[in-house]
C-alpha positions in Angstrom: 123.9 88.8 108.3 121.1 87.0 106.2 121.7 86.9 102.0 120.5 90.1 100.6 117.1 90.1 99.9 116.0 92.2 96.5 114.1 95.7 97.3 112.3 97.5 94.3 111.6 101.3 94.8 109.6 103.5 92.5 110.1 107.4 91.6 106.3 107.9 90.8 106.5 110.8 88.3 103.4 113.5 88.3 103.5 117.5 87.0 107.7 117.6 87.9 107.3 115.9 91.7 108.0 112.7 93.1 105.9 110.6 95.7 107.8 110.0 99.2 106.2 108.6 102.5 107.3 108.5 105.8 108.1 105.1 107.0 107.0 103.3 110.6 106.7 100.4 111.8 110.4 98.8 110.5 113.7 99.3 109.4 114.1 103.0 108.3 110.9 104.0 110.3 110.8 108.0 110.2 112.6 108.2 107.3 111.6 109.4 103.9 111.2 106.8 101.6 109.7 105.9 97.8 106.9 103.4 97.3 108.4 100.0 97.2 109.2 96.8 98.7 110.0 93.1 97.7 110.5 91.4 94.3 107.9 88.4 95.2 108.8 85.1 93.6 108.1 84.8 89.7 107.2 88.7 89.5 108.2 90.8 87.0 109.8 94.3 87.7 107.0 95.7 86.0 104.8 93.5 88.0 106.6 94.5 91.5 106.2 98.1 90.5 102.7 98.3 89.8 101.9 95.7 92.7 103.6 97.9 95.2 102.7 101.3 94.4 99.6 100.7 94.4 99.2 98.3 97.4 100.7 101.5 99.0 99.1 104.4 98.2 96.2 103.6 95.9 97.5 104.7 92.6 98.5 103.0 89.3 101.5 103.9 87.3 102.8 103.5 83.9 105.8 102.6 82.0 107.9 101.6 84.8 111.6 101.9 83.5 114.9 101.1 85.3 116.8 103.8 87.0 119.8 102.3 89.2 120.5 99.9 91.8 122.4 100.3 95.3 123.9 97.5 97.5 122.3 98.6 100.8 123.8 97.5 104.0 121.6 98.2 107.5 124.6 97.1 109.5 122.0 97.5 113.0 119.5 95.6 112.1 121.6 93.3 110.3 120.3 93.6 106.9 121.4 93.6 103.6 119.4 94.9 100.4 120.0 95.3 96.8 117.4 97.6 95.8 116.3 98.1 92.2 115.0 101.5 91.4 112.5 102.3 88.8 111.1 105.8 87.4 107.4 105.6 86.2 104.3 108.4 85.7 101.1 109.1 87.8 98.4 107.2 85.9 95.0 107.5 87.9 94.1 107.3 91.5 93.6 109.3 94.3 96.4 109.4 96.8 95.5 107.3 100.4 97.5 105.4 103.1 96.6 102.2 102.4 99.2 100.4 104.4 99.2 102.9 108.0 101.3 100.3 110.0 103.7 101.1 107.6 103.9 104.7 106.4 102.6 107.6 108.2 101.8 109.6 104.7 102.1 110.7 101.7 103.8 113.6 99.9 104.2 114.8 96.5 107.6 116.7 96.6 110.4 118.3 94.0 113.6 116.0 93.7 115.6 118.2 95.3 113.7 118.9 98.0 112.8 115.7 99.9 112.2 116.1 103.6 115.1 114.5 106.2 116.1 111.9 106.9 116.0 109.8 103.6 115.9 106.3 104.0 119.3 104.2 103.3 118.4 103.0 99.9 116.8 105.8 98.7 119.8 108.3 99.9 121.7 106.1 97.9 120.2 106.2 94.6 120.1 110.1 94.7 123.7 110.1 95.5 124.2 107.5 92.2 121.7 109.7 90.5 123.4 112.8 90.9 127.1 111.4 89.9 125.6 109.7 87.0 122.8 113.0 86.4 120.3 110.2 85.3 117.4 112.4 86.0 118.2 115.8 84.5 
């Protein structure tokens, strides 16, 4: 198993829902997942945040603020992530696929009722979320 590599995943925020997409394509494909990916080189969280979400579904956000991170271990595919997690709200855009290799769609849904099966990381941070009630 590789170094961990660093994973950033955003709870886009907008009139009490989250944003989820289903993944394809790679690890965790058919899973739920937030809008996310890698810290690039020299990027800012902020940065990452913004970069990504919009990359992947067209929208911009605002105030990105930490959350929580998880140590996530894919022990099949032989990967290891620490994934930082960041809360931020809707700002403008219209919701797309921009990236449809990679997520099937898009769904606005209530925290407590994102669809099955959650991707690793993301199952995770709910399960820290909920011990630590960081989101209530």
């Amino acid at each position: 198993m590789k170094r961990p590599r660093v994973g950033v995943g955003v709870f886009v925020k907008k009139d009490d829902k989250i944003l989820v997409g289903k993944r394809k394509g790679s690890h965790g494909a058919a899973t739920w997942a937030l809008p996310g990916g890698h810290l690039e080189g020299g990027e800012s969280f902020e940065e990452c945040c913004k970069r990504e979400v919009f990359e992947e579904t067209g929208l911009t956000i605002r105030d990105p603020r930490p959350l929580v991170f998880t140590n996530d271990v894919f022990i099949d595919e032989g990967l290891h992530y620490v994934t930082l997690f960041f809360t931020a709200d809707y700002d403008s855009g219209e919701l797309v696929v921009k990236e449809p290799r990679q997520c099937e769609e898009w769904r606005w849904v209530s925290l407590n009722h994102i669809p099955q099966p959650i991707f690793l990381p993301l199952r995770n941070a709910l399960e820290e979320i909920n011990n630590r009630q960081l989101l209530t």
